[in-house]
NUVEXFI-125140 format. One record per residue (C-alpha): x, y, z. Coordinates in steps of 0.25 Angstrom, whole numbers, padded with zeros to 4 digits, always signed. Layout:
! residues N
XYZ
...
//
This chain:
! residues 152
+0269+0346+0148
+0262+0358+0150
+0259+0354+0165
+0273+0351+0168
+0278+0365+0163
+0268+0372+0170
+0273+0366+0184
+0287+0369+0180
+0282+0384+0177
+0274+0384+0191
+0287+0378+0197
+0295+0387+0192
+0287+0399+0195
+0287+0395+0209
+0302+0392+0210
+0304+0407+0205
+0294+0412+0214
+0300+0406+0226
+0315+0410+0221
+0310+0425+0217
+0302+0424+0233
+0316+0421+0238
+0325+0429+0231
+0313+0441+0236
+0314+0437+0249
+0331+0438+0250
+0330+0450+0241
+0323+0457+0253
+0328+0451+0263
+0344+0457+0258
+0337+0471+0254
+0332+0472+0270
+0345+0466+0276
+0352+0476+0267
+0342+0488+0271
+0341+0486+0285
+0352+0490+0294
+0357+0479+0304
+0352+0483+0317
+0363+0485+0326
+0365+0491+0341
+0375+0506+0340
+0381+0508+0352
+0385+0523+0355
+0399+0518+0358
+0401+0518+0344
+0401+0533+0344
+0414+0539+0340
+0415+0549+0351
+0413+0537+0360
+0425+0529+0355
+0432+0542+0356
+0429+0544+0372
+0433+0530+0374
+0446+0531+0367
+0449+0546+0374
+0445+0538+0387
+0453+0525+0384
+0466+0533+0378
+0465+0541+0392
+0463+0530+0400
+0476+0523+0393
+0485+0534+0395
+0482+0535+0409
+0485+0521+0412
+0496+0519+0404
+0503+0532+0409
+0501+0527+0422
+0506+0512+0421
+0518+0519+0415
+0520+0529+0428
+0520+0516+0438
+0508+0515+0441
+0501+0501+0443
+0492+0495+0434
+0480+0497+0446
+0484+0511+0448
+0485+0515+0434
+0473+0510+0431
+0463+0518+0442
+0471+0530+0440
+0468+0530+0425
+0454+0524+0428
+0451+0537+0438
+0458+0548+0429
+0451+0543+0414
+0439+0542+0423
+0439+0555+0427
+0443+0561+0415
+0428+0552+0408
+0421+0559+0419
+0424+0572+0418
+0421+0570+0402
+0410+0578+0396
+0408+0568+0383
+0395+0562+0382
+0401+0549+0375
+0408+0542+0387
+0394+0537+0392
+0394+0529+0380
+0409+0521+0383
+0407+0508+0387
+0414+0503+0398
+0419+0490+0393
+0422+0496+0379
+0432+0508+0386
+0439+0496+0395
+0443+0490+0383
+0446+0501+0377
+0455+0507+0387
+0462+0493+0388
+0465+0493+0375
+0471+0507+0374
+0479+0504+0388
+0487+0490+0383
+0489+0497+0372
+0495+0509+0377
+0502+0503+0388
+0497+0487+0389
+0511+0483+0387
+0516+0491+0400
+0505+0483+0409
+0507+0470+0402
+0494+0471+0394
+0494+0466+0379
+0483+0463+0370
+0470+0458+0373
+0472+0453+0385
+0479+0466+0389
+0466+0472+0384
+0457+0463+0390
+0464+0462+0405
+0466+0478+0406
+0450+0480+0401
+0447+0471+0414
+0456+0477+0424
+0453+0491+0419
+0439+0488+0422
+0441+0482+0435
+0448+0493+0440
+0441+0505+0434
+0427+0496+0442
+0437+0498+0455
+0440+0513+0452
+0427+0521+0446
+0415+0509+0450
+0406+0521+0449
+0412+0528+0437
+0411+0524+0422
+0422+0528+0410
+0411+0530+0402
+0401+0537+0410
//
């Protein structure tokens, strides 16, 4: 009997052990994924003075093309004339930030700020408003400036 409760003892003592080991063992690995900040990629785009150059330039942008559009101007027209005149007003721009704007995200953004403002006018609702006007506007802003860049 003596023999029998020792081995139950020794069994016993190696179950806590291992439960104790585990319960370490997730213990620590909680307290380092609490501790240790994810590491994640920060773009400088997500710097407010950037968000706020792209919507000055977006806002600008929509006026121009929707005053346009509304003066009789075609789509084509209305389009490189507000290309030409937001791209000289970038360029002549002293802030340090429009080198961060990426190209992609101010097509979308100026699309969106356009059917908003006048998509109706054009026939543009929605996303596919959104989605259609982001591709032209970039075909025809390759066409005018090939060798400029909104956001440099």
């Amino acid at each position: 009997m003596k023999r029998q409760l020792e081995k139950t003892n020794v069994l016993f003592i190696v179950i806590y052990k291992y439960l104790l080991l585990k319960f370490i063992v997730g213990l620590l690995f909680l307290i380092v994924y609490l501790l240790k900040p994810s590491i994640c990629l920060a773009f400088d785009t997500s710097d407010p003075s950037v968000s706020l150059l792209q919507n000055r330039i977006s806002n600008n942008f929509s006026r121009k093309y929707c005053k346009a559009i509304q003066n009789g101007f075609s789509k084509d027209e209305a389009m490189k004339s507000a290309i030409v005149k937001t791209e000289n007003i970038i360029s002549f721009s002293y802030n340090p930030q429009k080198k961060w704007i990426e190209k992609s995200d101010l097509a979308n953004q100026i699309s969106f700020q356009v059917v908003n403002d006048c998509g109706r006018s054009i026939g543009l609702i929605g996303k596919n408003g959104v989605d259609y006007f982001k591709s032209y506007f970039l075909e025809i802003y390759e066409k005018t400036t090939p060798d400029k860049n909104f956001s440099r």
